[in-house]
Backbone as numpy.savetxt, mean C-alpha at the origin, in Angstrom:
# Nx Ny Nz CAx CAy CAz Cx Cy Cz
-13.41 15.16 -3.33 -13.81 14.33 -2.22 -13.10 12.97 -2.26
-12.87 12.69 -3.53 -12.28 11.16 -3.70 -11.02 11.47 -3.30
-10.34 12.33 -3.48 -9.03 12.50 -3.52 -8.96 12.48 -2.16
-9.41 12.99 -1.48 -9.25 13.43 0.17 -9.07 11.71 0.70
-9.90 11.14 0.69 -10.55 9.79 1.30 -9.57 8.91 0.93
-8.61 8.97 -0.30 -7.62 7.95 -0.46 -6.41 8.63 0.20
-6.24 10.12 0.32 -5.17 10.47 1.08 -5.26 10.40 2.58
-5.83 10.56 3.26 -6.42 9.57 4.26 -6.15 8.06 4.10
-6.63 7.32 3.56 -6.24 6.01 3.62 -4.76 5.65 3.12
-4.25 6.73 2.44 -2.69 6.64 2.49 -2.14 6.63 3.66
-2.42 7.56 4.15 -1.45 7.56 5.69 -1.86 6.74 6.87
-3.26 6.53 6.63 -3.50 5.04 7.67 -2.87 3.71 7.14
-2.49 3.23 5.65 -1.94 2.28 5.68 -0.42 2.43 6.08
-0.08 3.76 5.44 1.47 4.10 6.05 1.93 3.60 7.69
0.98 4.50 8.52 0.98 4.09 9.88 0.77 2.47 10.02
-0.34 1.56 9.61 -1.01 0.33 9.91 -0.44 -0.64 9.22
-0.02 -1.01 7.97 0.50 -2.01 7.38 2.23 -1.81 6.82
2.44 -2.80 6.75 4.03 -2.69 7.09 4.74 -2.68 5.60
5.98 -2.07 5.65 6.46 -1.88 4.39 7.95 -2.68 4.15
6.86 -3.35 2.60 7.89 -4.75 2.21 9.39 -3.83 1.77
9.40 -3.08 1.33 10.41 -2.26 0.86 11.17 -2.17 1.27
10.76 -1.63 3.18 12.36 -1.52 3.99 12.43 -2.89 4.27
11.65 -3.41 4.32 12.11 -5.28 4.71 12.90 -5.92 3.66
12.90 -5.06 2.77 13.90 -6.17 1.49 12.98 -7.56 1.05
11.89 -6.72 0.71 10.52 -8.27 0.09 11.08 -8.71 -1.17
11.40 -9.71 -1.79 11.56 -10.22 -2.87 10.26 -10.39 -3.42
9.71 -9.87 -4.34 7.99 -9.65 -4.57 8.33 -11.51 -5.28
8.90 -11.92 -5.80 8.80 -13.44 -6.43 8.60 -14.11 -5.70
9.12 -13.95 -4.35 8.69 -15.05 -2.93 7.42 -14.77 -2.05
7.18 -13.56 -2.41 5.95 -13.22 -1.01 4.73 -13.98 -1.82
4.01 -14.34 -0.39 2.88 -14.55 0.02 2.06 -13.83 -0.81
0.74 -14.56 -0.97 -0.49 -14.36 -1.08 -1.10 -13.01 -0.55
-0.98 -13.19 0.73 -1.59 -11.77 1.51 -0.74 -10.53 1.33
0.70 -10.95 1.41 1.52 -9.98 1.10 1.41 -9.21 -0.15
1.41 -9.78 -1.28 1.01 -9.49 -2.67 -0.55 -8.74 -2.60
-1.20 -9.24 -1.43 -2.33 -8.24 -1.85 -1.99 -7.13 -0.63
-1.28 -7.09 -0.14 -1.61 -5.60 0.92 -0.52 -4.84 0.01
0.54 -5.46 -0.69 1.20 -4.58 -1.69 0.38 -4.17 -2.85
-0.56 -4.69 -3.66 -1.37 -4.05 -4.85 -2.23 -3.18 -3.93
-2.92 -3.36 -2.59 -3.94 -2.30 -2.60 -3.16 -0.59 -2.03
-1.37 -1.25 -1.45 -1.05 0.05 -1.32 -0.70 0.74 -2.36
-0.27 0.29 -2.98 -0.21 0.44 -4.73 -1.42 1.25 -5.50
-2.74 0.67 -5.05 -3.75 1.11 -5.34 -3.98 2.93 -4.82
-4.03 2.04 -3.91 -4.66 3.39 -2.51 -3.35 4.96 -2.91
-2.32 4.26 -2.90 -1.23 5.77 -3.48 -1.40 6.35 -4.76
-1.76 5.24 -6.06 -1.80 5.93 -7.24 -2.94 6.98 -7.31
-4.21 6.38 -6.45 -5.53 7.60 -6.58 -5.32 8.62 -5.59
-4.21 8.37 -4.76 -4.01 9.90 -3.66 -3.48 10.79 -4.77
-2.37 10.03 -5.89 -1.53 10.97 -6.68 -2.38 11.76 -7.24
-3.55 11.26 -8.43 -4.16 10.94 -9.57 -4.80 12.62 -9.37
């Protein structure tokens, strides 16, 4: 059940929040908010893997 609910929220952040990656984010310069919508996608993918 857990697994389902973060793979789901994988692909809604995929679709909904934007990816520093193709933008060429220098993680040393970003933002505050940026740094956190990158750890929780971070988050949210390792427990889709897990």
């Amino acid at each position: 059940m857990k697994k389902k609910i973060f793979k789901l929220l994988a692909k809604a952040n995929k679709i909904v929040l934007p990816s520093y990656t193709k933008q060429g984010l220098d993680l040393s310069k970003a933002s505050k908010i940026q740094m956190a919508i990158f750890g929780w996608k971070v988050y949210v993918t390792k427990n889709a893997l897990d």
